[in-house]
C-alpha positions in Angstrom: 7.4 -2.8 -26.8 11.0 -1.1 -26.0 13.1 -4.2 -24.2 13.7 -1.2 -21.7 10.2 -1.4 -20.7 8.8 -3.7 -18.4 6.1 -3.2 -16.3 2.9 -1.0 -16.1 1.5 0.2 -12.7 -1.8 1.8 -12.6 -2.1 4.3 -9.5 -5.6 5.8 -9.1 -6.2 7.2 -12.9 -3.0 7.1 -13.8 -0.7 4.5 -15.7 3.0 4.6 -15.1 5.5 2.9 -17.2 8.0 0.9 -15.0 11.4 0.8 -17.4 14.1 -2.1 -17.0 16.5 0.3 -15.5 13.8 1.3 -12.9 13.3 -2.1 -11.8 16.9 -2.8 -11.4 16.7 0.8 -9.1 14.2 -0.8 -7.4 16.2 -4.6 -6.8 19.0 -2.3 -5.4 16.8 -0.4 -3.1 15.4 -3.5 -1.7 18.5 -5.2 -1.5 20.4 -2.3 0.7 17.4 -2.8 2.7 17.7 -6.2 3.5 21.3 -5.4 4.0 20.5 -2.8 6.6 17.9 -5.1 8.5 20.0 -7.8 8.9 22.9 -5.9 9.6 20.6 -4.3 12.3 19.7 -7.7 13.6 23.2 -9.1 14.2 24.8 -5.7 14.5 25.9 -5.0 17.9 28.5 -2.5 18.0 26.6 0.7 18.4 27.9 2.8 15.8 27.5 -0.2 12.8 24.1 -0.2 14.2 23.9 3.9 13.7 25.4 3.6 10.7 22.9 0.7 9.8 20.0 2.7 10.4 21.3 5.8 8.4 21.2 3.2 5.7 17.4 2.1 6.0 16.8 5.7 6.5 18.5 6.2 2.5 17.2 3.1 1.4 13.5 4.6 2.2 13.9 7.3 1.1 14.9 6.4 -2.6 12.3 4.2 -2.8 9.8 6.8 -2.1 11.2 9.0 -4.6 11.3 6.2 -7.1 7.6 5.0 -5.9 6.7 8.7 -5.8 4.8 8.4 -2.4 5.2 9.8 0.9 8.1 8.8 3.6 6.0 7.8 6.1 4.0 5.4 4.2 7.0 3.5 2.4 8.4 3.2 5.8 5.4 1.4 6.8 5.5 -0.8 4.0 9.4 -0.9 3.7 10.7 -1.0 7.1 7.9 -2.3 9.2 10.0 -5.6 10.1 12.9 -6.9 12.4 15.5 -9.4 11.6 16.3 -11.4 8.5 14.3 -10.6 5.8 13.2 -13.0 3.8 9.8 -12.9 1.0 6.5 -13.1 1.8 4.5 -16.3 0.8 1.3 -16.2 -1.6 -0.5 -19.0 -2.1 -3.6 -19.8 -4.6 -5.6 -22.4 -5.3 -6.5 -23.3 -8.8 -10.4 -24.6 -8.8 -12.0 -26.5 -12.0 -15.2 -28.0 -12.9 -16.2 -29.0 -16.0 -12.8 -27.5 -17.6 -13.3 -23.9 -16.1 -11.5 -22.4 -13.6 -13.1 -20.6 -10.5 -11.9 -16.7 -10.0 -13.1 -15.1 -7.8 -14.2 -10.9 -8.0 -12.7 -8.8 -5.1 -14.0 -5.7 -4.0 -11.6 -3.6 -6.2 -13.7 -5.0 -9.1 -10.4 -6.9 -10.4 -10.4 -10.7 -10.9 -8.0 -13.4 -9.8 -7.4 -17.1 -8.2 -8.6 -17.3 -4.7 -5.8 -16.8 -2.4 -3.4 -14.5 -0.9 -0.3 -14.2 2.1 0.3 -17.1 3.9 -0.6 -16.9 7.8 2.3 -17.6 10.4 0.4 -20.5 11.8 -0.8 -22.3 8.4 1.0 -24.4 6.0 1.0 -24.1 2.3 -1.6 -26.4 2.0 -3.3 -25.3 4.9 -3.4 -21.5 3.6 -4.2 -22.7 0.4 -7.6 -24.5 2.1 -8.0 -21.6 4.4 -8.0 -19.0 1.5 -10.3 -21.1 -0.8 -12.7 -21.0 2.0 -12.9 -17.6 3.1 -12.6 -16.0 -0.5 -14.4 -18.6 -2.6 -16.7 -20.2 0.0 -14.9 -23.9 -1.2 -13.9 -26.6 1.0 -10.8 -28.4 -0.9 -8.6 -30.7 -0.7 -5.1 -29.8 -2.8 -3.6 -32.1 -5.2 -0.7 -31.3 -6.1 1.6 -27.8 -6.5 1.4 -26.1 -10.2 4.2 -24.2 -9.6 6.7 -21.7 -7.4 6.8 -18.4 -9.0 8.9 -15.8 -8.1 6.4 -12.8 -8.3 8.7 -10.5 -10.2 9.1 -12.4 -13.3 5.2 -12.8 -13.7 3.1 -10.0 -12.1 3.1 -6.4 -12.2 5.3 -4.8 -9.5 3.1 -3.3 -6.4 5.2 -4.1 -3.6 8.7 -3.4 -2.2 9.7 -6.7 -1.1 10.1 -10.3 -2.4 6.8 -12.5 -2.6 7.2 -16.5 -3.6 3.9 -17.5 -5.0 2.5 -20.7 -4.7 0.1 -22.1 -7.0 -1.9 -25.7 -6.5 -4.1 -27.5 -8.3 -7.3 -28.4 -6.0 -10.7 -30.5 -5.9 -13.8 -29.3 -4.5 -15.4 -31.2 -2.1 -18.3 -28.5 -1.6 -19.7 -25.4 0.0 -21.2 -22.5 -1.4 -20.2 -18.7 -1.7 -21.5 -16.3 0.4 -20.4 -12.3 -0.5 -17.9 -10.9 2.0 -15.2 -7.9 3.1 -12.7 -9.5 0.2 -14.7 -10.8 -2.4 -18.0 -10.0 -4.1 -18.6 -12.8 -6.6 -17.6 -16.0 -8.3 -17.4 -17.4 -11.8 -16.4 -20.5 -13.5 -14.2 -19.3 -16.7 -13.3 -21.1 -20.1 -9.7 -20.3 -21.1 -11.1 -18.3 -23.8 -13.7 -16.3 -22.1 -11.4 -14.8 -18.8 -12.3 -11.6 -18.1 -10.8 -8.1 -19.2 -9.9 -6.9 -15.1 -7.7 -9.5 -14.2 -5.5 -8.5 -11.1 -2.2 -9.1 -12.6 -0.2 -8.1 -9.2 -1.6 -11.2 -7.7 -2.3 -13.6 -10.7 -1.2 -13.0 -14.0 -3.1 -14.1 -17.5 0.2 -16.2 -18.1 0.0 -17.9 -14.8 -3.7 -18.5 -15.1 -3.3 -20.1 -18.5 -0.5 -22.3 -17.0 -2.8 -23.8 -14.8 -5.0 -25.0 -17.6 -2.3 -26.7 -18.8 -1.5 -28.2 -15.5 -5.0 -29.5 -15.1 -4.9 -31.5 -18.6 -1.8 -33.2 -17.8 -1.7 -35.9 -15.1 2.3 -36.1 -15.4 2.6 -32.2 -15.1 5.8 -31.6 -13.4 6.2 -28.5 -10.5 7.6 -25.5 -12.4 9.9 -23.9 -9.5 11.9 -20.7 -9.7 
């Protein structure tokens, strides 16, 4: 592969290539951004806060032209927030039994650990449970944290903020799964035998494979990023 090429994005049929020097676009985008929301948090002179929101309002709209996508929905996604912005938080729980690990299916048809954005009112652990239980039907009890992963540097890019992913090794204690809104089934996997649809936005092959490794080793130390 070209080192100027990073990441694929699939939207509906089609595969776009996302270059090196498109991501960088896209860092700078998100950072004026920030910039802008912040500066529209503390601002209170009237025109930096007009001058401010002319700045969203350019940051926007270069990311819909780079994202090819309409105005009004990257505002939604891109500007949907007040004050500082910070990332969102991901957490997943990685499940084994007999030297498999537990993915479950979502409705898209796609793969991945059970998991996904951490509510205001939970902790990390507390998500992680949560989300074990309402995608994978699992009570658990978490062990101990795999690893922090800054998302960009492992998944494919779907999103036009910063997400800090959260990965935790965890024991099942029991339950059962029952089919529901988010996912349609759940398999035990061998680390040769994952599946071809995995949903590398939210859980890459690498980081799968790293929790195999974090599972055979009682002194594994938390990667952080």
């Amino acid at each position: 592969m070209n080192q100027d090429q990073k990441h694929t994005e699939k939207s509906g049929n089609e595969t776009r290539l996302i270059t090196a020097s498109q991501q960088q676009w896209l860092d700078w985008i998100v950072r004026l951004q920030s910039l802008a929301q912040a500066g529209l948090h503390y601002g209170r002179d009237r025109f930096d806060l007009e001058r401010y929101t002319e700045i969203r309002d350019i940051a926007a709209r270069m990311m819909a032209a780079q994202a090819d996508l309409p105005l009004a929905r990257i505002r939604e996604l891109f500007c949907n927030e007040d004050g500082y912005q910070t990332p969102k938080l991901d957490t997943r729980a990685a499940i084994f039994e007999d030297g498999k690990i537990l993915l479950v299916r979502e409705s898209s048809g796609k793969w991945t650990l059970p998991g996904g954005w951490c509510d205001v009112d939970q902790s990390i652990a507390s998500n992680t449970i949560k989300e074990a239980k309402e995608e994978a039907g699992l009570d658990v009890e978490v062990e101990r944290v795999i690893a922090i992963d800054d998302w960009r540097r492992h998944n494919k890019i779907n999103n036009p903020y910063g997400i800090i992913k959260i990965f935790s090794l965890c024991r099942a204690l029991g339950g059962s799964f029952q089919p529901n809104i988010e996912t349609i089934e759940t398999h035990y996997f061998a680390r040769r035998e994952l599946p071809e649809n995995i949903a590398e936005e939210k859980t890459s092959r690498e980081q799968i494979d790293r929790c195999f490794d974090a599972a055979a080793d009682p002194s594994w130390q938390t990667r952080i990023e």
